[in-house]
N, C-alpha and C positions, 0 to 999 in steps of 0.2 A: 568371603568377599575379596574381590582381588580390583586392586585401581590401576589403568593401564594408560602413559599418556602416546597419543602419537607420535612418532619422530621426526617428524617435519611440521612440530607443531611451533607458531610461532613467526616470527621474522622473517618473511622472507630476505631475498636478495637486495632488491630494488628498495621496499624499506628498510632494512636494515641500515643502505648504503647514505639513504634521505637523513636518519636521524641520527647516522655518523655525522653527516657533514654539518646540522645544528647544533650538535656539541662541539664539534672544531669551532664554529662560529662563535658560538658562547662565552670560548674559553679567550677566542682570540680579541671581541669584543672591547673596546676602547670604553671609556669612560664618557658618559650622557652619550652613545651609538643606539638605536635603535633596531633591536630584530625581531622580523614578521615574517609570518608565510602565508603567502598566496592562498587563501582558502587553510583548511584542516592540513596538515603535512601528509598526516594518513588518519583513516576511518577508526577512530579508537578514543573514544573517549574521555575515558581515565587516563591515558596519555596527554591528549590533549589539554585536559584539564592541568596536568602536572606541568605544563609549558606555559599555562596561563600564569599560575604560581610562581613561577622564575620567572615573569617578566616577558614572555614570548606575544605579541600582540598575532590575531589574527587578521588579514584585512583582505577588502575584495578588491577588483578591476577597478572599478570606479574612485577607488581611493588611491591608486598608484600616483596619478598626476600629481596630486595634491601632495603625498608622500614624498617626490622627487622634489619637489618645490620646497619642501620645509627643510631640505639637506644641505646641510653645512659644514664648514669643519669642526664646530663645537658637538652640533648633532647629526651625524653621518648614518644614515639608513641605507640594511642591509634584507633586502628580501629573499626567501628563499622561495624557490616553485617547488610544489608540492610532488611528491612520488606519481602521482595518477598524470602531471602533467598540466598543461594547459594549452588555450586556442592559439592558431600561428597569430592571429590580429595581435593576444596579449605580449606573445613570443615579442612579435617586433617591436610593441610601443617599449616592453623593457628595456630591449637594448638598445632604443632612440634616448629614453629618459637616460640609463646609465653614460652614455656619449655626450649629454649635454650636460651632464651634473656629476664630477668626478668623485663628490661625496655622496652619491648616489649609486650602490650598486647592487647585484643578483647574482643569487648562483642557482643553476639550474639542476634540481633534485629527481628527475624525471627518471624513471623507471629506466634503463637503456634498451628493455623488451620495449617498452612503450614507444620509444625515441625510434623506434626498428619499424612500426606500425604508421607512425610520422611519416617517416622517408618514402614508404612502399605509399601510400596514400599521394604526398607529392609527385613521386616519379609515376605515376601512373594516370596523374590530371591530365587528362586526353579528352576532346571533344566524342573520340569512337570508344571511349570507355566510361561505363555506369562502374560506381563502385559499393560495392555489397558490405555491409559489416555487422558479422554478428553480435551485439549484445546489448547491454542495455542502455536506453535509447537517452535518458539523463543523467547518465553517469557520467562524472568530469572524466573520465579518461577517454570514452565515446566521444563524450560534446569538441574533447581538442582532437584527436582523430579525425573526424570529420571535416573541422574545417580547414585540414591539409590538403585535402581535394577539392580541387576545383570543377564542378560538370555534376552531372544529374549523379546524386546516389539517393538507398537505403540502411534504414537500422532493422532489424527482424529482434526480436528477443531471443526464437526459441524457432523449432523447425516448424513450427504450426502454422506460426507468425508468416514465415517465409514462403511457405506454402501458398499461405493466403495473400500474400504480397506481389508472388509470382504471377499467380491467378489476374489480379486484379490488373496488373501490368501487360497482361495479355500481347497487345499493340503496342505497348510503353516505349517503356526507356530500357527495361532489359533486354528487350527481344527485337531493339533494333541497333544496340550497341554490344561489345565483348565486355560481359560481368566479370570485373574483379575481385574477391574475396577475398575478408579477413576476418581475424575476432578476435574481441576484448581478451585482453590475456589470462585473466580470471575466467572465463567461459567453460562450462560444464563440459567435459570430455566427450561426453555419451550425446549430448546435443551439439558439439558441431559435427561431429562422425554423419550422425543423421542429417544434418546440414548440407554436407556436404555431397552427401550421396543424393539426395534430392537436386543441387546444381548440375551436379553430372549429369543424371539424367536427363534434364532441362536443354541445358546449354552443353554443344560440344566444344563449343571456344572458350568456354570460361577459364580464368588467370585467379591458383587458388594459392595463397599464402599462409602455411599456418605458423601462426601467430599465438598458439597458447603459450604461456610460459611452462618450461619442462617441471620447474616447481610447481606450479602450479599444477600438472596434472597427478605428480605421483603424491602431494598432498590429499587431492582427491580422491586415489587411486585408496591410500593406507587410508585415509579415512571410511572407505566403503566397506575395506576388509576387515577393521576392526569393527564397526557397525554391526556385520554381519554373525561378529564372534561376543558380542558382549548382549546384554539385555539392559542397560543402560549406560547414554552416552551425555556426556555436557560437552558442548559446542560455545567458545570462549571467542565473543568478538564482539567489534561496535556495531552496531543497531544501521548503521552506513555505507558496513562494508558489504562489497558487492562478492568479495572470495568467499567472507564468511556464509554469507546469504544459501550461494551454495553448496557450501559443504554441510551446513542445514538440512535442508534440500534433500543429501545425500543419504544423508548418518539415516533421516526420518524413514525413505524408504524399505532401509534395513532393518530399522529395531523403531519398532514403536515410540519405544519413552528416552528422548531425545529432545535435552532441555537447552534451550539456548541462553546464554547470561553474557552480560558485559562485566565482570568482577563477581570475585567469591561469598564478597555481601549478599549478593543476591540467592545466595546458596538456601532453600529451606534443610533442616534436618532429619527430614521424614521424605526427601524429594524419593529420594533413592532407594527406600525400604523392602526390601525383597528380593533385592539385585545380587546379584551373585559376582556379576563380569561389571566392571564401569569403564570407559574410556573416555580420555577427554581428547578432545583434536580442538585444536586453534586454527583462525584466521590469519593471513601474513600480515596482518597488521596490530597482534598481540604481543606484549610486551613479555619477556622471558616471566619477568618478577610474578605476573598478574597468573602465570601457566601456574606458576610455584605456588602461588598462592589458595590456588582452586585445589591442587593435589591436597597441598599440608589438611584443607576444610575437610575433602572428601576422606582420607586416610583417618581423620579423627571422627568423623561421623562410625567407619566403618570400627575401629575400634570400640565406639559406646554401644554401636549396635550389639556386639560381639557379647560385651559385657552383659547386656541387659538380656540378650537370650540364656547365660546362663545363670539367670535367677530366677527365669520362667519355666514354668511348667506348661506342657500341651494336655488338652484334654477333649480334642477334637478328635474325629474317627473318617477316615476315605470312606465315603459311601453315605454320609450323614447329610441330612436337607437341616439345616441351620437359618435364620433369619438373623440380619445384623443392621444394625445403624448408620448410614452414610456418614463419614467423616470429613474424604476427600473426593473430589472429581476431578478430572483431567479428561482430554479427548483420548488419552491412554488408558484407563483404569478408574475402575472403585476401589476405595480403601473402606473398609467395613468393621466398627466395632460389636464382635462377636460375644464382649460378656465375657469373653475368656481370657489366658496367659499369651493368645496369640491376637496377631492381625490379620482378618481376612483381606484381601483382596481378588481383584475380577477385571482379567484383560477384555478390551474392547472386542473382541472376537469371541467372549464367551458371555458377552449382554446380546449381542442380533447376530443376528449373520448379513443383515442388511448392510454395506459398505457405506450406505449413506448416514445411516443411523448417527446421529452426534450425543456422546453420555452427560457432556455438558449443557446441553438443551433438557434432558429431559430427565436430568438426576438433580440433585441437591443437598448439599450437608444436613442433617438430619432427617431423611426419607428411608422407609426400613424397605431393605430387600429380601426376598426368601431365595437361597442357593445352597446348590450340590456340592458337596466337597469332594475335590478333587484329589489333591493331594496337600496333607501335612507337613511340616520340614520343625526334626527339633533343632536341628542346627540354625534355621535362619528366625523361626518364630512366627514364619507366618501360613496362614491357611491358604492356598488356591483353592478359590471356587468359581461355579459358574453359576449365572443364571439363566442361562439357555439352557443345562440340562433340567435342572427345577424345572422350568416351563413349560420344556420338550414332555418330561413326564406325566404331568399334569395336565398337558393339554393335547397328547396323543387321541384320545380319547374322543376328543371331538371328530378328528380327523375318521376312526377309523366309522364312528357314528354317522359323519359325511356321505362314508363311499356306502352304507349298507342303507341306507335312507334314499342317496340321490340328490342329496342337497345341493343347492347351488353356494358356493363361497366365494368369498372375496378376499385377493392378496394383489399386493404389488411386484412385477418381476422384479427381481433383483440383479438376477445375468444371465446373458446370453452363453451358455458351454457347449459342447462338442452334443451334436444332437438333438438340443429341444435349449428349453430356457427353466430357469430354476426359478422358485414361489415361496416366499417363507406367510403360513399361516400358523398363527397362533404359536410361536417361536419353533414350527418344524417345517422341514423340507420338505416341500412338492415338488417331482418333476414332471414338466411337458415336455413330450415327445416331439421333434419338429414335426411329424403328422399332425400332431394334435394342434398346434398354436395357432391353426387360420393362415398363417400366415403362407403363401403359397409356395411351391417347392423352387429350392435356391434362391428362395428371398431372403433379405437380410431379416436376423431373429434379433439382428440388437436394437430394430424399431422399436421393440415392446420394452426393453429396461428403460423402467423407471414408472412405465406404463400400471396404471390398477386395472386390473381384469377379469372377470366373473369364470371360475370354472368349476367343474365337477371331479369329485376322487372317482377314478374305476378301477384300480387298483390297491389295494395295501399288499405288501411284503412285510416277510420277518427282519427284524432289526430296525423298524420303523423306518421303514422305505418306503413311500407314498407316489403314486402316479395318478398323473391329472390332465385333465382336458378341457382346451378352453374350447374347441372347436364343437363338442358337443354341447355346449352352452349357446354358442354362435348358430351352430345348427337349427337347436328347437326353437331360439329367439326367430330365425328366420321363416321359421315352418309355422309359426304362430302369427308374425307378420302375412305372410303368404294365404294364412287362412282368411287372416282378416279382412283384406284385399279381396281376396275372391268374392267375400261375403256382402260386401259393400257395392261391387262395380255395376253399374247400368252403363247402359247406351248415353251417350251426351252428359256423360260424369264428369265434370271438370277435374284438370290433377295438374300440381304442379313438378318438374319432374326435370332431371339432370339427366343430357344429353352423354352417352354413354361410350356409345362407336356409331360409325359411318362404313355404309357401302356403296356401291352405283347406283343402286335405285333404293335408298332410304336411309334415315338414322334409326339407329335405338336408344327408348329414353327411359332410364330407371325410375319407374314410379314409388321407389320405397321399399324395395328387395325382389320386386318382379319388374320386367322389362316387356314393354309395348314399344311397335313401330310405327313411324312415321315415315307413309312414301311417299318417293320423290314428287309425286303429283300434288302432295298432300300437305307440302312445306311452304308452295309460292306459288299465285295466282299468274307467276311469269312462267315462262319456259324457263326450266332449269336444267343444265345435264350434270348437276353434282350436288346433294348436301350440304357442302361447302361454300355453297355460294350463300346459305342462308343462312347456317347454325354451324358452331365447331364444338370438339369434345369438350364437355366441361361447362358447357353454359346451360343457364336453368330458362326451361320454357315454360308454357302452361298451354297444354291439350288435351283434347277431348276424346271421349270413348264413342269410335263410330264404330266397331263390330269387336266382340269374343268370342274366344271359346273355350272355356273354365277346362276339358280334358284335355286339350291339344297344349294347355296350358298359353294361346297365341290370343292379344291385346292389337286391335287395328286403333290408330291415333290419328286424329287431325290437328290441323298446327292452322292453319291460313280457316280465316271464317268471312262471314258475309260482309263486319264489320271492315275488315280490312281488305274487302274485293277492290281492286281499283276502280272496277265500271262503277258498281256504286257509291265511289266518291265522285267519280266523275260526275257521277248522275246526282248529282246534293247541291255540285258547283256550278254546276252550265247548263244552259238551255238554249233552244237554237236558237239566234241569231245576238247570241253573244260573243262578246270578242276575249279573246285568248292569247296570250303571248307563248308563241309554241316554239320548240326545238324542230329543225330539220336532220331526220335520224337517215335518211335513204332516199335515193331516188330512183325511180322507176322509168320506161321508156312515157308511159300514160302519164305519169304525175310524179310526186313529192309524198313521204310521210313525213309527220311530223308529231313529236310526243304533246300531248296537251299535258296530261300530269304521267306522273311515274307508273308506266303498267298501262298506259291507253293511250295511244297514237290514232292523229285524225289522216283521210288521205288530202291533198293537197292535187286536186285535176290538172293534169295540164292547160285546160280550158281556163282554171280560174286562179292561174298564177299571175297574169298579166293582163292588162289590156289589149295589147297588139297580140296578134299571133308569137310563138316562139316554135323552135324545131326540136327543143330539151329541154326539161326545166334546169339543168344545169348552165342554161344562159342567163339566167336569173338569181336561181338561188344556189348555196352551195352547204358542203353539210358540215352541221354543229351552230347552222346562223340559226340569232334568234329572229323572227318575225311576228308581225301581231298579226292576225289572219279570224274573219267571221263563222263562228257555227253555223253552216244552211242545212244540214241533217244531220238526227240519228238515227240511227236503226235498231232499236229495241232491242229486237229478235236477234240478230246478229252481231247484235253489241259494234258500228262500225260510226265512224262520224267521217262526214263531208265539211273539209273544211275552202275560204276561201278566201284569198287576198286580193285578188279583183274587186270584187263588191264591196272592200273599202277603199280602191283606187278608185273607184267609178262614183263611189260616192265623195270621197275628196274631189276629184275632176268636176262633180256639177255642183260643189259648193262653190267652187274656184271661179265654176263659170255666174254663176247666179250673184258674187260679189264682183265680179268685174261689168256685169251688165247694171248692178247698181250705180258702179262706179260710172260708167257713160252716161246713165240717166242722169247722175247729179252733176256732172258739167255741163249736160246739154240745157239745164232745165234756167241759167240767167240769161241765156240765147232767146227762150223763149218769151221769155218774163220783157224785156228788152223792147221786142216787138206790140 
């Protein structure tokens, strides 16, 4: 077992330079003087706790005022700004407060990568400039960043974020101003790259600043490479820091069991059991002492370990199916007591092959496993085993039973790979051929991950290779629909049924894995010259079965019925010599139409648009007016109506006149009376 620490583990620059200037403070520190920092100085802790200890108050924005105010020359307060920085509003009230209270003052501990991020932010507050900045969106260093610009910006976390941000922005603010870019100086190398290539794309104008710090990348960088080269790594920072977050992040892509801790307390003594390589990499907000401290844990772990393998004996064999006792779980590994001189354990890749799979959901300390052993080690003591081979063995069998029977099984894809998509059943691999998944040619295959899916083995190979096909499951499900279908259809079968495609004279509407048409005749009781004026792809109708023909495999469909004829609502609503408030749709040299309801226009005579003679009816009427106009016929047979607005002019005129000959009689009538 070998402990390896990073070399750029630790300190950075920028803090380093924060909690130099706290100790000058400290040291120079007058008698009843008061020293605070603005928020946490840096993300850590056990640091921070150790500044509580001396004496170090913590305090927010909101307390400045009041701070300045309590300062005097018996009690003089001195505040520090923290490494990550602060908001320009804070920037200024500090040094209004310092100006007005000479025992009041600050020193600014702000990263000078950060301070650099500040400026470009200011100098680029432009009405024709959005400003883009990559990283996280409540992090004090983002939160003061930001409000150094003045005008429309964003925060993206990550290229996905951005993506989706670009997207949404379509019409925005990005795409009608020149995007500026930056990012948090902590930002993961390999995400702003992607970041940035995504802007490019986007935007030819875009103004891009990079702004990572150089420590910070090649912290990253040795953090990956040592990741890469060890099988266990401890990652040493505060629970707040945003560098450490991702060099987390980082180390885990590479190596599985990749433990994070804020202190070597938190060390267990079994963390690491089976590790051959450890590295530890630090956050730049980790103190040397606390680096030192994890080594000296880790370096005596490896020592007892060392000792205690050689007072064991192995008595386990490669090749041997053993059952053991669950111990530990992790999302990395079982640790399994075997009853033996040794410890089994079992990487997460040798419980599923499912990536989804979690060991912590579905293991427990005291739950027995049955596994293969893989390999022995008498130098380290412990057994590698697996339980996917155990499984694979014991349950090949069903599989090969599958394909010689024709069973139908059920598995969930796991991934989409070059060619088809992969199926773990019964802890063995199935593949589907992209032939076989249904899925149609150069369709995407990564629709079905995660998907469960019924298919068939037609295949086995030697070395337990398995091929499968969901398509002929899909197949016979649909040929047994189809039968079904057939079996059932009459003439005036009602079916509810999803509108499919469209052509010039008809839709097609999937009645349930067979398809029947609907023409154009046969959609609207109006003249139509498209489908589209009535139904679009995707919506569900309900029509009826007016002709088959089960060999031609061809369904004729009706959509429009009697219920919904316009003439017969017409004919439910009116009769003649009712009155109707109708639309004027056209005119004619003879007459006027006019719509009485939707789908049934009356004509409108030129005879009986007016009293008096006219030379047009568009001396009277005009189109789109509404008018009330009389039924004086229908025509059954020819389905037409006659309509007329004379005959209620003619009849208003001799109401008109019959109240005004009342009105003479009854002045004449004391004339008479009189005499």
């Amino acid at each position: 077992m070998s402990v390896t620490v990073a070399k750029n583990a630790g300190f950075c620059f920028g803090v380093k330079r924060a909690t130099d200037r706290l100790e000058e403070a400290l040291c120079e520190a007058r008698e009843g003087e008061r020293i605070c920092t603005l928020g946490h100085l840096i993300h850590n802790e056990t640091y921070n706790e150790s500044l509580r200890r001396r004496g170090v108050e913590t305090v927010g924005v909101a307390q400045l005022e009041a701070l300045a105010a309590s300062a005097d020359e018996a009690h003089p307060v001195t505040v520090l700004v923290r490494a990550h920085g602060c908001t320009k509003e804070t920037d200024e009230l500090l040094r209004r407060l310092s100006e007005e209270n000479a025992h009041f003052r600050w020193i600014d501990c702000t990263c000078p990568y950060v301070k650099k991020i500040h400026r470009i932010a200011q100098e680029n507050s432009a009405e024709e400039n959005a400003f883009l900045l990559m990283g996280t969106r409540d992090h004090p260093e983002v939160v003061g960043i930001m409000s150094y610009f003045e005008g429309d910006k964003i925060v993206a976390a990550d290229a996905d974020e951005l993506e989706m941000l670009i997207g949404q922005h379509q019409e925005g603010i990005l795409h009608k101003k020149t995007p500026v870019m930056a990012a948090q100086t902590t930002l993961n190398l390999g995400n702003w790259q992607r970041s940035q290539k995504i802007v490019k794309k986007v935007f030819t104008n875009a103004v891009i600043f990079d702004t990572i710090c150089n420590v910070t990348e090649q912290r990253q960088t040795e953090a990956a490479e040592l990741a890469a080269r060890c099988d266990f790594i401890v990652v040493i920072g505060g629970k707040e820091s945003s560098n450490t977050a991702k060099l987390y992040e980082i180390c885990q892509r590479h190596c599985a069991r990749t433990l994070w801790i804020t202190a070597a307390a938190e060390l267990d003594p079994n963390v690491a059991r089976g590790a051959k390589n450890i590295g530890i990499v630090a956050g730049a907000s980790t103190p040397s002492e606390e680096i030192q401290e994890v080594y000296k844990t880790m370096s005596e772990m490896k020592e007892n370990f060392e000792e205690m393998l050689e007072s064991q004996c192995l008595t386990l064999n490669t090749g041997d199916v053993v059952t053991g006792t669950v111990t530990f779980v992790s999302d990395a590994e079982l640790q399994l007591d075997l009853g033996t001189s040794v410890t089994g354990y079992i990487k997460a890749d040798q419980v599923s092959n499912d990536p989804a799979f979690s060991l912590t959901e579905n293991f427990h300390v005291g739950d027995s496993v049955e596994a293969f052993v893989i390999r022995v080690s008498d130098v380290e003591g412990i057994a590698e085993l697996s339980k996917k081979r155990a499984d694979a063995d014991k349950n090949w069998q069903v599989i090969v039973n599958a394909c010689e029977e024709k069973t139908v099984l059920e598995g969930k894809v796991a991934e989409a790979v070059k060619g088809g998509v992969v199926i773990y059943c019964n802890a063995n691999r199935v593949f589907i051929p992209a032939s076989q998944t249904g899925v149609p040619k150069d369709g995407d295959l990564a629709t079905l991950v995660g998907e469960t899916v019924s298919f068939k083995v037609i295949e086995v190979k030697p070395g337990k290779k398995a091929i499968g096909s969901i398509r002929v499951v899909l197949r016979e499900a649909r040929r047994a629909q189809e039968a079904d279908f057939w079996a059932g259809i009459e003439v005036g079968k009602t079916y509810t049924g999803k509108v499919k495609s469209m052509t010039s004279y008809g839709a097609f509407v999937d009645l349930g894995g067979v398809d029947g048409m609907v023409h154009l005749t046969e959609l609207s009781w109006k003249h139509i010259k498209n489908p589209a004026e009535v139904v679009s792809v995707g919506d569900e109708i309900t029509v009826f079965v007016k002709s088959f023909d089960p060999e031609k495999k061809r369904i004729s469909l009706g959509y429009k019925t009697e219920e919904t004829n316009p003439w017969n609502i017409f004919k439910s609503r009116y009769v003649v010599g009712d009155i109707a408030s109708v639309k004027i749709v056209s005119m004619m040299p003879f007459g006027a139409f006019a719509e009485i309801i939707d789908g049934v226009d009356g004509l409108i005579h030129i005879s009986q648009i007016a009293m008096q003679r006219i030379a047009k009816p568009a001396d009277i009427l005009e189109i789109g007016q509404i008018v009330d106009a009389r039924i004086i016929d229908i025509d059954d047979e020819k389905q037409k109506v006659s309509l007329s607005i004379r005959s209620l002019l003619e009849e208003i005129a001799a109401a008109e006149g019959e109240a005004a000959e009342a009105e003479v009689a009854e002045e004449a009538a004391p004339a008479e009376d009189a005499e």
